[in-house]
C-alpha positions in Angstrom: 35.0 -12.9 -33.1 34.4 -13.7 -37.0 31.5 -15.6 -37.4 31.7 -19.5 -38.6 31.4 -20.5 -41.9 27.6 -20.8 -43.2 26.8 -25.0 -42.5 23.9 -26.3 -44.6 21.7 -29.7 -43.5 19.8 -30.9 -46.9 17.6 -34.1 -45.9 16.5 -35.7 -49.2 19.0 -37.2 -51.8 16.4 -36.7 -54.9 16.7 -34.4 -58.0 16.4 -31.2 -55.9 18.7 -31.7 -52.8 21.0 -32.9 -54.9 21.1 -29.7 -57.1 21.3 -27.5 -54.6 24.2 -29.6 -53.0 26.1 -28.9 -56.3 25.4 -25.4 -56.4 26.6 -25.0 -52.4 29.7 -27.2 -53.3 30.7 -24.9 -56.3 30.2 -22.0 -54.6 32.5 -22.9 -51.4 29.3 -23.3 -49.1 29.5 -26.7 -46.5 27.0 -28.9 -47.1 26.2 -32.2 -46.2 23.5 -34.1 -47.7 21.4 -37.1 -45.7 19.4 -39.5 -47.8 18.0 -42.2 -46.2 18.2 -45.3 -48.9 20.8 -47.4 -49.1 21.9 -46.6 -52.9 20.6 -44.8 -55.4 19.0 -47.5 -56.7 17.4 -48.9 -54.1 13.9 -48.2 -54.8 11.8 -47.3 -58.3 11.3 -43.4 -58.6 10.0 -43.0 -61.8 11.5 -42.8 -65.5 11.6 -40.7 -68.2 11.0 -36.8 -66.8 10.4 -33.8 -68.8 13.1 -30.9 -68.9 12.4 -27.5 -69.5 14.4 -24.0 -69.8 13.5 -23.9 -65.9 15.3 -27.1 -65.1 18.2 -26.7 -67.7 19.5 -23.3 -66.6 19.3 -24.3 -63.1 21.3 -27.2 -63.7 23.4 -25.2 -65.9 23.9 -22.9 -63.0 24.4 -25.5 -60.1 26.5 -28.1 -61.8 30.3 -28.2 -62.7 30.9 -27.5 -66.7 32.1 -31.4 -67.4 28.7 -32.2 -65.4 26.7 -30.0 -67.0 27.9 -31.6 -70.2 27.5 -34.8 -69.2 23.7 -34.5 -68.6 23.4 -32.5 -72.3 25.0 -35.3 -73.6 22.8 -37.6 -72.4 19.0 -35.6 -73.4 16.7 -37.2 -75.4 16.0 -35.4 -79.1 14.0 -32.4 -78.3 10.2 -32.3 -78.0 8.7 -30.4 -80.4 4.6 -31.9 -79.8 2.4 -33.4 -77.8 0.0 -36.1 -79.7 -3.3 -36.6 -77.8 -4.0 -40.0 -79.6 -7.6 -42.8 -79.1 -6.7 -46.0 -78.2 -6.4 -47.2 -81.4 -3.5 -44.6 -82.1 -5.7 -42.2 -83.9 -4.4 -38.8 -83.4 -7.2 -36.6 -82.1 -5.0 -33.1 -81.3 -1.5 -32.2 -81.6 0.0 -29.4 -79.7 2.8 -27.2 -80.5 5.2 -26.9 -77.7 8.7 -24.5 -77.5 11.1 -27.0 -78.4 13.5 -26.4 -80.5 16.9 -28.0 -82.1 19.3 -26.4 -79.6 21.6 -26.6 -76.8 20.5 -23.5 -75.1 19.3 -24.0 -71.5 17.2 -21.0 -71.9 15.1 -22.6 -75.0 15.9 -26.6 -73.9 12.7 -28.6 -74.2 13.7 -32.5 -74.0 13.5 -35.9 -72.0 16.0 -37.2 -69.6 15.8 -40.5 -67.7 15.1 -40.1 -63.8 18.1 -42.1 -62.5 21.0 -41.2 -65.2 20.0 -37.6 -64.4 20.3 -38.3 -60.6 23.4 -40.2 -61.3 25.0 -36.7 -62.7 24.0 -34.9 -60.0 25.6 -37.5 -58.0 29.0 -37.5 -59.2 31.9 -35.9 -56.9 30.2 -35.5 -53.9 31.2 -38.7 -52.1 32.7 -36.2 -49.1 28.8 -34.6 -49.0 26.1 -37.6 -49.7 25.6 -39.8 -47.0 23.3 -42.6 -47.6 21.4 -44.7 -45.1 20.5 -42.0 -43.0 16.9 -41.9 -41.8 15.6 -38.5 -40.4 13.9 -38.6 -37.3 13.3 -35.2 -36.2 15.3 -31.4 -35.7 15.8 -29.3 -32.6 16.1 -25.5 -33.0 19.5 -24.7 -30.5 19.4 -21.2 -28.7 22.3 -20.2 -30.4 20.5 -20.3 -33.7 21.7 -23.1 -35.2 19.7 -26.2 -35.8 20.5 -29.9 -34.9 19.1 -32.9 -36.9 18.2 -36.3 -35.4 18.4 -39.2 -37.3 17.2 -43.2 -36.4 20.7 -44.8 -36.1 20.9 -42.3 -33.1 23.4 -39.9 -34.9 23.4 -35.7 -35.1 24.7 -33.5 -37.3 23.9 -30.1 -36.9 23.7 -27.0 -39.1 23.2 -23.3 -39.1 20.5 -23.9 -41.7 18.2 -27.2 -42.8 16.5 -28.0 -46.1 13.6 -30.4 -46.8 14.3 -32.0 -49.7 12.8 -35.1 -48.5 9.8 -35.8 -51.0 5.8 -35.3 -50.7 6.1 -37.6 -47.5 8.7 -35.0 -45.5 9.3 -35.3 -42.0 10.7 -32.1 -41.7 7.5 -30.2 -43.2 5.4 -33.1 -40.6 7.3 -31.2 -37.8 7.5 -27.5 -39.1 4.3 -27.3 -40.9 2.3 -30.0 -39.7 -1.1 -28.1 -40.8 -0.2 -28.0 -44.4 -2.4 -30.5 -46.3 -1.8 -33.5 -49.0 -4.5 -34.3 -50.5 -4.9 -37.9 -52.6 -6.2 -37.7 -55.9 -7.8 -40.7 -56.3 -5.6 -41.1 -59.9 -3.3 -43.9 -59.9 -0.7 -44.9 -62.3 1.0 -48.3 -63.5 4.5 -47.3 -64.7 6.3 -49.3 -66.8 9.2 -49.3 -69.0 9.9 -51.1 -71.9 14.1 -51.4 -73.8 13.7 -50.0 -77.7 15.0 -53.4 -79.9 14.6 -53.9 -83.5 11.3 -55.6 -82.8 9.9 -52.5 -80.3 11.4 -49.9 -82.6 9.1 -50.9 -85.4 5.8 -50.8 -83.0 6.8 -47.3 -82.3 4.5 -44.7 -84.1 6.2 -41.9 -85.6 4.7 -38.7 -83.8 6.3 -40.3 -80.3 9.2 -39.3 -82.3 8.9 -35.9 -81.9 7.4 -35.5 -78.4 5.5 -37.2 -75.5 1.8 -38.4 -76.5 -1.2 -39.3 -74.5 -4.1 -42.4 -75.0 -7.4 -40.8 -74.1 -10.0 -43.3 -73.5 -13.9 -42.7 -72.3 -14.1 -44.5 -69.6 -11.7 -42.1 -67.3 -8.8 -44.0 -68.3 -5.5 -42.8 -70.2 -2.1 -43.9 -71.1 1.1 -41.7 -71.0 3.8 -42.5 -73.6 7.4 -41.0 -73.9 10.4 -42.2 -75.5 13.9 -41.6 -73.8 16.4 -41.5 -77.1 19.7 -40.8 -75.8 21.7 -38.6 -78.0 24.5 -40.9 -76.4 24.2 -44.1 -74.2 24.8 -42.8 -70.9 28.1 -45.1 -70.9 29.3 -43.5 -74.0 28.7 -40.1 -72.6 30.8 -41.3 -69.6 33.6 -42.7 -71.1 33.8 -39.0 -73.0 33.1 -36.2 -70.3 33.4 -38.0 -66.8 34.9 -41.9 -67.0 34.7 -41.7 -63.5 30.8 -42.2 -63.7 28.8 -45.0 -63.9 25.3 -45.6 -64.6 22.2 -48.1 -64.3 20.2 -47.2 -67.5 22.0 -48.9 -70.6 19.8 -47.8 -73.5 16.7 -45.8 -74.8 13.9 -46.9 -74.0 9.6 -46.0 -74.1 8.1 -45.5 -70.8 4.4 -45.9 -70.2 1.6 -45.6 -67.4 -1.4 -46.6 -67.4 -3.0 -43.6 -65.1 -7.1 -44.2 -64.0 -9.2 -43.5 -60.9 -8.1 -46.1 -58.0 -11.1 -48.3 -58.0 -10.8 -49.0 -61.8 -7.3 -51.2 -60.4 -8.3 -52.7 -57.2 -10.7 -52.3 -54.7 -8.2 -50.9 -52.5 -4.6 -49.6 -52.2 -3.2 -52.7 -50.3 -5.0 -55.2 -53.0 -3.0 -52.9 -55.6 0.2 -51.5 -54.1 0.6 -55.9 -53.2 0.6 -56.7 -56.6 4.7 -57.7 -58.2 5.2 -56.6 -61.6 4.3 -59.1 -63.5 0.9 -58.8 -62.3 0.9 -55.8 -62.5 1.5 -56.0 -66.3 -0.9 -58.7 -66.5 -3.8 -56.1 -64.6 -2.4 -53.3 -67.3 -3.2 -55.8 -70.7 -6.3 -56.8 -69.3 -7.3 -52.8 -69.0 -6.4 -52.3 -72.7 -7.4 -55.7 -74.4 -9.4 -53.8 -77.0 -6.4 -51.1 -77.9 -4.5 -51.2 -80.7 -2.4 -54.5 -80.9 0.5 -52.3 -81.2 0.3 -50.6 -77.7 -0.4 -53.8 -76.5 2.7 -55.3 -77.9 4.7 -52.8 -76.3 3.4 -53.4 -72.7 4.2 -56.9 -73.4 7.6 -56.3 -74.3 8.0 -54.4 -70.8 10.6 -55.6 -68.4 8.2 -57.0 -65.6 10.8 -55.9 -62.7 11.2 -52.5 -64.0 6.6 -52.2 -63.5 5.4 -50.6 -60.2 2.1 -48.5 -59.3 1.9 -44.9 -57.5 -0.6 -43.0 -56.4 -1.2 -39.6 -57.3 -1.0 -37.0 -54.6 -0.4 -33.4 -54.2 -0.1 -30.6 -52.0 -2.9 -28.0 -51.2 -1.6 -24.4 -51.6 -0.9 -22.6 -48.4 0.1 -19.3 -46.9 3.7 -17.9 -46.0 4.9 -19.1 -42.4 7.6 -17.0 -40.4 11.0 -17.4 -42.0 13.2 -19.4 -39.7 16.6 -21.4 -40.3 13.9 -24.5 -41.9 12.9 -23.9 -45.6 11.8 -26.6 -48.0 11.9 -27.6 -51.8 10.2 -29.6 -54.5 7.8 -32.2 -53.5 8.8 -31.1 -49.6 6.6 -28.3 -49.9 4.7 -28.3 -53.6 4.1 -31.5 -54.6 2.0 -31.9 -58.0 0.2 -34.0 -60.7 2.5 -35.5 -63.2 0.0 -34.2 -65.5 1.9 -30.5 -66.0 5.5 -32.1 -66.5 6.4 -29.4 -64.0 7.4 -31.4 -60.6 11.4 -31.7 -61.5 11.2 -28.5 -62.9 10.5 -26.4 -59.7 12.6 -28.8 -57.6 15.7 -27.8 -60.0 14.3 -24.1 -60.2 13.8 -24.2 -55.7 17.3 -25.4 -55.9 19.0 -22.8 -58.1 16.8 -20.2 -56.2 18.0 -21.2 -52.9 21.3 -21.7 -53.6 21.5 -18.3 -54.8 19.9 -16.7 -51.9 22.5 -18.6 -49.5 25.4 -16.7 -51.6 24.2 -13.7 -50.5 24.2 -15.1 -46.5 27.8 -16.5 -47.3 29.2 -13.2 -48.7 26.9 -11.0 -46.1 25.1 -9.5 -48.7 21.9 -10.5 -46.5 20.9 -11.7 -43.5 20.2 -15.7 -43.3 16.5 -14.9 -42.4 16.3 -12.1 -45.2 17.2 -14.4 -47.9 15.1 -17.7 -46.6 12.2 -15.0 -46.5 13.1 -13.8 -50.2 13.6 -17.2 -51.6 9.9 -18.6 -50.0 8.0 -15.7 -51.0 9.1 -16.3 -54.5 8.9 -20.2 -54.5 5.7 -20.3 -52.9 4.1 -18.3 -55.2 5.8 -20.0 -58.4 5.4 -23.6 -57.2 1.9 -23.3 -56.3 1.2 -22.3 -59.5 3.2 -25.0 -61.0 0.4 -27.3 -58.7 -2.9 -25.4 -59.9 -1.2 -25.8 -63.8 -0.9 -29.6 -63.3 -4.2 -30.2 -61.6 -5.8 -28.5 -64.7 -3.4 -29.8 -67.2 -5.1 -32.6 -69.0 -2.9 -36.4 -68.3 -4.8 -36.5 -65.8 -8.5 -34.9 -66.2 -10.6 -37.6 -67.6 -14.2 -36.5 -65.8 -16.2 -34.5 -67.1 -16.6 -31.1 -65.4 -19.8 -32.0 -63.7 -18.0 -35.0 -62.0 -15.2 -33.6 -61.1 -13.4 -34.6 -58.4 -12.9 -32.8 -55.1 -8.8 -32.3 -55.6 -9.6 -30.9 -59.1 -12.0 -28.2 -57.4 -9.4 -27.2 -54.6 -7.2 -25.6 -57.7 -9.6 -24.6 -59.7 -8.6 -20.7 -59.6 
């Protein structure tokens, strides 16, 4: 008796399970994908990410052509720089990066917003995405197959299941429960703040051309990227896929405000309770003696659109016994924003994976050959995505006798 059809479990509706459910889908694989919010929007994850030739040709791969289109259409201008600037928006170092004026995925080097970008990967997989499904926990079946529990009391169940579920995964919890996440002690205020006539002209030209960076003595610094859609995501829509809606309306500069906890709050509650206008309120106080320009452009932020994080990432670890469990992104390498790498090697993971499953689907490879392929090759590359962020810089304000004890963990 033929063997049934390779079933795939991805837990964890972010940038990478969603990916890799577009790559399954186009290549005739089932998939069903179980995120646990409500809607897409239900929760602040961020803003303006950094795309690079590793994310762009795995979208390029996963995605359907008027997809892939879609999320071209809606780039930012290509980053050409990054501008290490003082607070008073003296530049201090500029750096030369790859980007170029082209559409190649192989030489893309641009901005996307967080949420249109999720929004694309989104689109036709109503019959795969089901929201408001919590995981629980899985049960490996003697058969081989794997069933997944979830907290409304519901079980699907797979020959295969992915943790795509984010720095805070159940699934690794379970599977690997001795693999370490480490805080950082660096937290960020994001904010985000709508380009107008009246923000436009506080803009400084080199943000133009690339994301820049406040550096400040006093372990403090301030990340600042534009997002300047080539289209408004509407427009883009309305062209390549009407059926697509989106949340983000219009360019706009992100910022964070990024120091050691204890330079916020005395603790994470006092902080993480703060709403967004306090928030903004905490951020001017930190940089009354900037430049009135930056300080202008906080002001002009959108008070609901402000939220803090804090920084953590994952300690590298050794290869476990390949089994029907494997893991992406932040599931397995989480990382400092500081390398502009964390979407990157979720999009590459999912690319990688997907391809690997191909070769299960078409028996090019056993199920357990591939998984042990694909992790031995993501574990090395994403590991050393997380050692390249915690030396890369956004971040690393101390001075090297003072560093911190995350910093020395990836120090080689």
């Amino acid at each position: 008796m033929s063997k049934a059809p390779l079933h795939v479990l991805i837990i964890g509706g972010g940038l990478g399970g969603l990916c890799l459910a577009q790559g399954l889908r186009q290549a005739g694989i089932r998939v069903a994908l179980y995120e646990r919010d409500s809607t897409s929007v239900f929760r602040r994850q961020g803003y303006r990410i950094h795309i690079d030739a590793r994310g762009a040709t795995s979208l390029h791969a996963c995605l359907p052509p008027h997809l892939f289109d879609l999320f071209m259409a809606t780039t930012s201008q290509p980053s050409t720089q990054v501008t290490v600037i003082n607070k008073q928006l003296k530049k201090l170092k500029v750096i030369g990066t790859a980007g170029i004026e082209s559409d190649d995925p192989a030489k893309l080097s641009t901005a996307v917003d967080r949420l249109t970008l999720r929004e694309i990967l989104l689109a036709d997989l109503d019959n795969v995405v089901r929201f408001g499904k919590e995981f629980s926990h899985y049960q490996q079946q003697a058969d081989g197959s794997i069933q997944a529990y979830f907290t409304d009391g519901t079980i699907a169940q797979g020959d295969l299941l992915v943790a795509a579920d984010g720095i805070n995964s159940r699934i690794r919890q379970q599977f690997l429960p001795h693999l370490a996440i480490t805080d950082t002690d660096m937290r960020c205020i994001y904010g985000k703040t709508l380009l107008t006539e009246a923000t436009q002209a506080l803009i400084p030209n080199f943000l133009h051309r690339g994301f820049s960076v406040v550096v400040d003595l006093q372990q403090v610094s301030m990340a600042l990227g534009l997002v300047e859609f080539r289209q408004t995501p509407a427009e883009a829509a309305a062209n390549l896929a009407p059926h697509v809606s989106f949340y983000t309306k219009g360019s706009y500069l992100m910022w964070s405000l990024n120091a050691p906890r204890a330079y916020f709050a005395e603790s994470d509650q006092e902080l993480f309770h703060l709403n967004g206008l306090q928030l903004q309120t905490l951020t001017l106080k930190k940089i009354k003696h900037w430049h009135p320009d930056l300080r202008k452009l906080v002001v002009a932020g959108d008070p609901v659109e402000i939220f803090p994080i804090a920084v953590r990432v994952s300690v590298p670890c050794e290869p476990w016994q390949s089994t029907n469990i494997t893991l992406l992104g932040d599931a397995i390498h989480a990382m400092s924003p500081a390398g502009g790498s964390g979407a990157n090697m979720a999009l590459l993971d999912a690319y990688r994976l997907c391809q690997a499953l191909i070769t299960v689907a078409s028996a090019e490879k056993t199920q357990l050959q591939a998984i042990h392929d694909y992790e031995t090759r993501m574990l090395k590359e994403g590991f050393d995505a997380v050692r390249f962020s915690a030396r890369g810089g956004i971040f690393q304000t101390e001075t090297p006798d003072k560093r911190s004890q995350w910093q020395k963990l990836f120090r080689h």
